[in-house]
C-alpha positions in Angstrom: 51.8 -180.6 63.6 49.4 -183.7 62.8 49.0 -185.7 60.1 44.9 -186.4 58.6 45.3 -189.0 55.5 41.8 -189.0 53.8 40.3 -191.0 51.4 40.3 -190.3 47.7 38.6 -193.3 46.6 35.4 -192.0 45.3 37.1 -189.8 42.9 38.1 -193.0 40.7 35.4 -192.4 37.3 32.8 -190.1 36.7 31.7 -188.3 40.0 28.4 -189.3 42.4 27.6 -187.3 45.2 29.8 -188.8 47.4 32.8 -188.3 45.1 31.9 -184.0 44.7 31.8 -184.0 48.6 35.2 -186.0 48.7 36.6 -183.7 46.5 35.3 -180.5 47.4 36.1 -181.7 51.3 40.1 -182.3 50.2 40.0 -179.0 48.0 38.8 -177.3 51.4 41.0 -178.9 53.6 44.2 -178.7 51.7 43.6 -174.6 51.7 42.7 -174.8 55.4 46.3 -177.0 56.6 48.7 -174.1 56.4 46.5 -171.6 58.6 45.6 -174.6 61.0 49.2 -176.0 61.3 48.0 -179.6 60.0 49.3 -181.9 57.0 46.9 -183.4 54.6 47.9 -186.1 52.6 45.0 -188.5 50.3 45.1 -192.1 49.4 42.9 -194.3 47.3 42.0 -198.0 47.2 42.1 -199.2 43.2 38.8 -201.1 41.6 39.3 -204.6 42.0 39.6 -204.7 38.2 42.8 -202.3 38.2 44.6 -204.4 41.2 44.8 -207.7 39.1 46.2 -205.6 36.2 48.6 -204.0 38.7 47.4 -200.6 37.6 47.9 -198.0 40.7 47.7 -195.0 38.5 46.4 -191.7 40.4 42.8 -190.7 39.5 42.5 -187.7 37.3 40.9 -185.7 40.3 44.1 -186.4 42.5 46.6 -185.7 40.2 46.5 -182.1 41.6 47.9 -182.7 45.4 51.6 -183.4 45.9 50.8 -186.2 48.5 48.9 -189.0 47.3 49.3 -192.6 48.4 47.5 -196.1 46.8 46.7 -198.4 49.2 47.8 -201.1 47.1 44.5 -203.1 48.2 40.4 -203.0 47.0 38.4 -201.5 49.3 36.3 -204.8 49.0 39.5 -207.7 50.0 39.9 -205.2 52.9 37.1 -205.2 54.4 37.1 -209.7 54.1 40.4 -209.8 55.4 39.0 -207.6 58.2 36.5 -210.2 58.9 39.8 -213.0 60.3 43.3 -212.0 62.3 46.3 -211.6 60.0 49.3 -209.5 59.2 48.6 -208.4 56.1 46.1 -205.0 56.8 48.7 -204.1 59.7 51.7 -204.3 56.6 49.5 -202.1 54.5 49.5 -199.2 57.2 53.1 -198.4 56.0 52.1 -196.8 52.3 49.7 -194.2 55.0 53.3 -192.5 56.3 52.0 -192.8 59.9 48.9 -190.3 59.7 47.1 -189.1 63.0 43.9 -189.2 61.7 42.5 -191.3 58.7 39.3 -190.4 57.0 37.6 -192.8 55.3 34.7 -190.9 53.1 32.7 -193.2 51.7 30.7 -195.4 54.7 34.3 -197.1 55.1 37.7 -196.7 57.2 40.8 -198.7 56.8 41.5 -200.1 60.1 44.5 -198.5 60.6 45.7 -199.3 64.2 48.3 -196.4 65.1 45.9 -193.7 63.9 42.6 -192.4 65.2 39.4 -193.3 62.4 36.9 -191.2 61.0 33.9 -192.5 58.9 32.0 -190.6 56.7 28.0 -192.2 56.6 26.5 -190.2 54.1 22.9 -191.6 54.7 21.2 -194.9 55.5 18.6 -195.3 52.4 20.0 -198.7 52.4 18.7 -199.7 56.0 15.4 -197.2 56.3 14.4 -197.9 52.8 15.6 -201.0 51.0 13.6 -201.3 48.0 15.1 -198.8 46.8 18.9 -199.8 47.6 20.7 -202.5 45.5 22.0 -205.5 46.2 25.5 -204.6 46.8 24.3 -201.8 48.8 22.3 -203.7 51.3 25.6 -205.6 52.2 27.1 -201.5 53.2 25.8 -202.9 56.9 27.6 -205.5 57.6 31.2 -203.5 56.4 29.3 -200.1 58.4 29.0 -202.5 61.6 32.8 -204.0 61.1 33.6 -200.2 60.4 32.0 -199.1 63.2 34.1 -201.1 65.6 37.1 -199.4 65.1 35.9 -196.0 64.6 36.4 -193.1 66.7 33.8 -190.6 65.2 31.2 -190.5 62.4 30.8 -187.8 60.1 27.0 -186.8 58.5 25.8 -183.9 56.7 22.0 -183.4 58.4 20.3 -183.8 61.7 18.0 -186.2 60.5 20.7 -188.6 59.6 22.5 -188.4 63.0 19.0 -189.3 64.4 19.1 -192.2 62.0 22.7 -193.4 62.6 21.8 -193.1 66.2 18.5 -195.1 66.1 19.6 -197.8 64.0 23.1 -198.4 65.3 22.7 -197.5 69.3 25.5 -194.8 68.8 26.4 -192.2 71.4 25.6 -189.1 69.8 28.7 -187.4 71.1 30.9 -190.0 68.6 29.0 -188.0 65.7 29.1 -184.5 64.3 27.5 -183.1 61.5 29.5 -181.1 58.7 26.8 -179.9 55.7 27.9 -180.0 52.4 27.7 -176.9 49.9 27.0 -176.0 45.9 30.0 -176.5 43.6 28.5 -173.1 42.2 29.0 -169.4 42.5 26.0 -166.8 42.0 29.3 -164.3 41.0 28.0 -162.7 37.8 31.1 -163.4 36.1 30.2 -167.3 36.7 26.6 -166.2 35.4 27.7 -164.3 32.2 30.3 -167.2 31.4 27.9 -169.8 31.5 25.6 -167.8 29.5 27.8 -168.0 26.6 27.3 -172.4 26.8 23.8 -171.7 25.1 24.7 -172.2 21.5 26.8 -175.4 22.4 24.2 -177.3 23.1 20.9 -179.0 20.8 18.5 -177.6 23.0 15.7 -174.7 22.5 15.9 -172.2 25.5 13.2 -170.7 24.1 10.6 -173.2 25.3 10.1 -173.1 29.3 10.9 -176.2 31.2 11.0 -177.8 34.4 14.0 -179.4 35.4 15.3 -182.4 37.4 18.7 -183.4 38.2 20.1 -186.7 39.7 21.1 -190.1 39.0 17.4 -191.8 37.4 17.0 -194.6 40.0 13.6 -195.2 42.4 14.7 -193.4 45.7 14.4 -190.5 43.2 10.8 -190.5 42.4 11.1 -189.6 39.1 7.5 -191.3 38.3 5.7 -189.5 40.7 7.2 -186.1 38.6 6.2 -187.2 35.5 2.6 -188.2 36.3 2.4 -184.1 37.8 4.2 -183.1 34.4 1.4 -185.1 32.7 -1.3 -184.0 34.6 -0.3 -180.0 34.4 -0.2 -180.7 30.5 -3.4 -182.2 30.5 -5.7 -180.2 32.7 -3.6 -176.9 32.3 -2.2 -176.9 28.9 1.4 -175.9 30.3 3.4 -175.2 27.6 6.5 -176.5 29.2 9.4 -179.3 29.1 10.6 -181.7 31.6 14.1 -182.5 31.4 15.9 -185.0 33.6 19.4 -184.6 34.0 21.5 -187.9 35.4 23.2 -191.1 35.2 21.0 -193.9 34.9 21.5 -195.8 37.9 20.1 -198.8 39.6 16.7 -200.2 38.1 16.0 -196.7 36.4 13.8 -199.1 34.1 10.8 -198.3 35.6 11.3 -194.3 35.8 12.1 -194.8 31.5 9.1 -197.4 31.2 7.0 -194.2 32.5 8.5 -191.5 30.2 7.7 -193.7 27.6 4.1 -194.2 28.2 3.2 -190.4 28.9 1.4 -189.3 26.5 3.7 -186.0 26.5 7.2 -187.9 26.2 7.9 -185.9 22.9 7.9 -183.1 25.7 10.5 -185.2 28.2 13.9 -184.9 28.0 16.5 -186.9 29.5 20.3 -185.7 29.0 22.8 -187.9 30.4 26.2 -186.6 32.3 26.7 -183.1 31.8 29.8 -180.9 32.3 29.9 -178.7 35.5 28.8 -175.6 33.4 26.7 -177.0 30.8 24.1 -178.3 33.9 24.7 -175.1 35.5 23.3 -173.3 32.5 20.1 -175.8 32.6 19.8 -174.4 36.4 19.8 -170.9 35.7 17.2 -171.0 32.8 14.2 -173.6 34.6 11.2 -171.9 35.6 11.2 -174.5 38.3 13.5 -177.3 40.4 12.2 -180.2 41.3 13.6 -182.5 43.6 10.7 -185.0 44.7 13.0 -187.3 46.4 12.0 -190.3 49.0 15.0 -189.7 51.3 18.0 -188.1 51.1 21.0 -187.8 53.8 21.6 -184.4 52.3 20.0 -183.3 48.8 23.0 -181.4 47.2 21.1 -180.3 44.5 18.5 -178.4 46.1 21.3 -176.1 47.0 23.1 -176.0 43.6 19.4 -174.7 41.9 19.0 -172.0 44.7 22.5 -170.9 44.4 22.0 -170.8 40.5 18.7 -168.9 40.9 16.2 -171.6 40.5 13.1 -171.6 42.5 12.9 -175.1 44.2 9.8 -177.8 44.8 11.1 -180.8 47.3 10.1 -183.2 49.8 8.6 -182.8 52.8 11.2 -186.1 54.1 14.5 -187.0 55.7 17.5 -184.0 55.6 15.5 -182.0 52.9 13.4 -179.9 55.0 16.1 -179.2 56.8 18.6 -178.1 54.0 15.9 -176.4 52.4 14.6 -174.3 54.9 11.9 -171.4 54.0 13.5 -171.2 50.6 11.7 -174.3 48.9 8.0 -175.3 48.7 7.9 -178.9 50.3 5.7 -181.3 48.9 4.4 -185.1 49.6 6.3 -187.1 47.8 3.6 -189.5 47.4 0.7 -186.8 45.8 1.8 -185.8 42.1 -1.4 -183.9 42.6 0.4 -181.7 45.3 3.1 -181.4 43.7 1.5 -180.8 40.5 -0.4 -177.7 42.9 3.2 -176.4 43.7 4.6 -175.8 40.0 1.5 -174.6 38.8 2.1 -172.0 42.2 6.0 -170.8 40.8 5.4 -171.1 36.9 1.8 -169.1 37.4 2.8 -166.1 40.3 6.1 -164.4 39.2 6.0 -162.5 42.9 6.2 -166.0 44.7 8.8 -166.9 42.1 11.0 -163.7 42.8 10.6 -164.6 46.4 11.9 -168.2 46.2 14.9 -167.2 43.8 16.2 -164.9 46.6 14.9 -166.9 49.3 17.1 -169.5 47.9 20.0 -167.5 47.1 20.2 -166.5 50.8 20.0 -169.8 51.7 22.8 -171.3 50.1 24.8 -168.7 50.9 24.9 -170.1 54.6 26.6 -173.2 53.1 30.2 -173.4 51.7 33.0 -175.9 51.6 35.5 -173.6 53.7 32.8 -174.1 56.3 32.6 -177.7 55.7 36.4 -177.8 55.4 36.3 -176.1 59.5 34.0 -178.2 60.5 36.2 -181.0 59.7 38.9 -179.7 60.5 37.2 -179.2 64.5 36.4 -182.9 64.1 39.8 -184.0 63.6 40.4 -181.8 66.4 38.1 -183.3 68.7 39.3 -186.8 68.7 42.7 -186.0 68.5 
């Protein structure tokens, strides 16, 4: 039986999309060890801020698996010490208990020397498209290229991203497979009827239609290019709908808020910060529309959570998304709010299209889930073992 120690790291705070695919991935996994004869055991790296207070207390979202280990050092001092010869990274393979495999998940792998070493790249906004990266983020490449040195395979979630990866760092497509990601939703109707019951919970009125967006508010998002369709369908076609945004606010989301606040319909906009796993998925279920106009995307996990919640989805015609979304979406340029305008004027005004994109979508997700992800792994571990 061999050992995989995977990361945990991303599940310190509030979850990203990096931190639901870490823990859905170890929630997979850790079902999928006793039928595939393989131990899993998770570590984490503390924040910088909890190492100098001596604080290695287990995130909330790991407190759930018998077999978790801190790496008693920040991700961050790792990768510098990386950067010179020393003892000290080699001393710090002993809190790992000797694993076969380590995983690192989030576009970093500890450069364990007695184990084989997958990295997880989720995308490369930072390298295609920097403007809309921060600074921190830009300096991913040099750690990725350190990484990448001691790596055995890379994980990604889309085709379009192994092309990238490939293109940008000279990789030979054999060290890369591609594992897609899933909705933390089910379309059972028990789920449905249970989230049903959220409505009077929440200060909002479901009786007024709306379109929705969810995702952390930042530029790679587009969130400007939505509103300035929102305004023009209220302007030229008197829709009587909403626009609620549903996300963190996250780098320079100034400029999406600077917008919202000079539409002349932002008594109609709504922006709702981090919301509980069923209170968004209520929000999903009742939108007469999803939009998802984003620039790039090494994935798009929410195009999948609106389809599998019924909504009918709008998204880019860019990176992964086409090829998540299939037939199930309507893909727009992200650049024309006038086409995309066109498309949600399409669902909200022909209920037959609408129908068809609901089940469209519904079969669509259906061809993702995190056992499948969980296998997929699983035959990656396999591969390089």
């Amino acid at each position: 039986m061999f050992k995989v120690c995977l990361d945990g790291t991303p599940l310190r705070g509030r979850l990203s999309g990096i931190g639901f695919y870490t823990l859905n991935t170890i929630a997979a996994l850790a079902k999928l060890q006793e039928s595939e004869h393989f131990e899993l055991t998770v570590y984490f790296h503390p924040s910088i801020k909890n190492w100098l207070l001596r604080n290695f207390s287990v995130p909330h979202f790991l407190t759930y698996y018998p077999q978790v280990s801190v790496l008693p050092i920040p991700v961050t001092i790792a990768n510098f010490l990386a950067k010179y010869p020393n003892p000290i990274l080699s001393y710090l393979e002993g809190y790992l208990n000797k694993p076969n495999i380590l995983h690192g998940t989030d576009h970093y792998v500890y450069p364990h020397c007695k184990s084989k070493k997958i990295m997880t790249i989720h995308d490369l906004t930072f390298l295609k498209y920097p403007q809309y990266s921060t600074t921190i983020v830009q300096g991913y490449l040099e750690r990725i290229k350190r990484c990448l040195s001691w790596t055995d395979l890379i994980i990604t979630f889309s085709e379009n991203t192994k092309q990238d990866i490939i293109e940008h760092f000279k990789i030979n497509p054999d060290r890369i497979k591609i594992t897609h990601q899933a909705s933390r939703y089910s379309s059972n109707k028990v789920m449905l009827d249970k989230i049903e019951l959220l409505k009077d919970s929440i200060n909002y009125d479901f009786s007024v239609p709306y379109l929705l967006f969810v995702s952390t508010i930042e530029p790679r998002k587009n969130v400007i290019t939505l509103i300035k369709a929102f305004d023009h369908l209220k302007e030229q076609h008197k829709i009587p709908h909403n626009l609620i945004l549903i996300g963190q606010k996250g780098w320079k989301y100034e400029s999406s808020f600077k917008a919202i606040n000079k539409s002349k319909y932002k008594k109609n906009i709504y922006h709702l910060n981090y919301l509980s796993d069923e209170l968004l998925a209520l929000f999903y279920t009742k939108t007469d529309a999803f939009i998802y106009p984003s620039f790039y995307e090494g994935f798009g996990l929410p195009i999948l959570e609106a389809m599998t919640l019924g909504s009918p989805v709008i998204t880019s015609n860019t990176s992964s998304l086409p090829e998540i979304a299939g037939d199930a979406a309507l893909l727009i340029n992200p650049n024309d709010f006038l086409e995309l305008a066109e498309s949600i004027l399409k669902i909200i005004g022909n209920s037959q299209l609408r129908k068809e994109l609901i089940e469209k979508g519904k079969e669509r997700a259906n061809l993702f889930s995190w056992e499948k992800t969980a296998q997929e792994t699983f035959k990656a571990y396999k591969f390089i073992d």
